[in-house]
N, C-alpha and C positions, 0 to 999 in steps of 0.2 A: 554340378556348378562349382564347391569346394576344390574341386580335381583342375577345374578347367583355371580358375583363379591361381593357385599354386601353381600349377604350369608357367602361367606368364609373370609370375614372380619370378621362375628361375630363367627365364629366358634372358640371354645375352646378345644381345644384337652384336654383329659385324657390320662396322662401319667403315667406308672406304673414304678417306680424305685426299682429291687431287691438290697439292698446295706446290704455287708460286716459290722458284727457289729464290728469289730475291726479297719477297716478304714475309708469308706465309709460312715457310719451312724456317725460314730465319728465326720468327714467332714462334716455331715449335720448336727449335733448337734454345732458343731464351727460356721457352717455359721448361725445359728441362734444367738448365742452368740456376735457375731460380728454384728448383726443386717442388715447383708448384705440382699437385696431385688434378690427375685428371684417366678420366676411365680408360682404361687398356685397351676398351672395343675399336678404338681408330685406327686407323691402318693405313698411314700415310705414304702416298705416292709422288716421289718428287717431279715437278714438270717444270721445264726451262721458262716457263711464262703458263700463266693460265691458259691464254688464250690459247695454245695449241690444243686444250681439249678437245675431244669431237664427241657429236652424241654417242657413235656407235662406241667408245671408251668409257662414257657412262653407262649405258645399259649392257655393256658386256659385263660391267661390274656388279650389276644386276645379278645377269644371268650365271655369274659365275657365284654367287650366295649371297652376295650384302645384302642385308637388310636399308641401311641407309645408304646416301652417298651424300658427298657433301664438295665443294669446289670454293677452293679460300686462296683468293689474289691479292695484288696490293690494292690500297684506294684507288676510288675513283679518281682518275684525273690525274697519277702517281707510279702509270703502270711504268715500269724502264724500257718494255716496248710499244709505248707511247700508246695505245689503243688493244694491247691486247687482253686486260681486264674486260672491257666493253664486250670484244666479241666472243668470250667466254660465257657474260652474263645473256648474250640474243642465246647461245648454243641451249646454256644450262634452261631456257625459256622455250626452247623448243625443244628437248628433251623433256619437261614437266607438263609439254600438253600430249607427246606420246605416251609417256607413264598414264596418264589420264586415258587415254584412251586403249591401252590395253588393261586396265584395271587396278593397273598397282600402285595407281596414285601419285599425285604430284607430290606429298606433301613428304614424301619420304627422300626428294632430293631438295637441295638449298646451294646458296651461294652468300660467301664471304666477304667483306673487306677488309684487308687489318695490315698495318705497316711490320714493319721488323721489330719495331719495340715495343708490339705489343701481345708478349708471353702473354700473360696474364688475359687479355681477348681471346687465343689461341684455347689457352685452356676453358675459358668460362664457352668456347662455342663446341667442344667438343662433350662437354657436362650437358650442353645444350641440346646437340644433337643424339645424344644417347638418350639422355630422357624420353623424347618426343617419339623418336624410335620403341623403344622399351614401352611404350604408351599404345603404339601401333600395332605392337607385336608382329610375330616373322613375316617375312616376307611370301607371297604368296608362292614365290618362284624357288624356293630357297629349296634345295636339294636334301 
């Protein structure tokens, strides 16, 4: 039981973040600039708009190790391509009933909102989602 505890203390999730280059990365580019501190485990992938997501880019990120994933666009109602926040968030919602239904859970993917000025968002969701991960422990798929 000691063994099994200490293990998941030392376990470090890989975390895949698809982020919006007009907000989201902007965000993460702020929170760098601000020199805010936030966990190394993110692993951000720039995309021209959320909404080009697809599920099979989520669960290939899956399949290829991550523990989490995570998909961070602008606000609602904010996107620059005028709707494609929305059809990231129906994607990311049908990707979390697949995860569900092949067993490795919805709860280990999420979705974002956050504008450009908000470094300091950026950082506290990616504290956020490591946590919760790290709480999870590995991923069932995970190589």
């Amino acid at each position: 039981m000691e063994r099994e505890i200490a293990s998941q203390n030392k376990f470090e999730p890989v975390i895949v973040a698809f982020c919006c280059h007009y907000c989201a990365y902007a965000a993460a580019d702020l929170a760098g600039v601000m020199r805010l501190q936030y966990p190394t485990n993110v692993r951000i992938i720039k995309l021209p708009c959320s909404g080009t997501i697809d599920v099979l880019h989520i669960l290939k990120a899956f399949e290829l190790g991550a523990d989490g994933v995570y998909i961070a666009g602008c606000l609602e109602g904010g996107c620059h391509f005028i709707e494609g926040n929305i059809r990231a968030k129906r994607r990311v919602e049908d990707a979390k009933a697949i995860l569900d239904a092949i067993g490795l859970g919805s709860e280990r993917l999420e979705m974002f909102f956050m504008s450009s000025s908000e470094g300091v968002r950026f950082a506290e969701v990616a504290k956020e989602m490591t946590e919760k991960i790290k709480e999870l422990g590995p991923s069932p798929v995970r190589r």
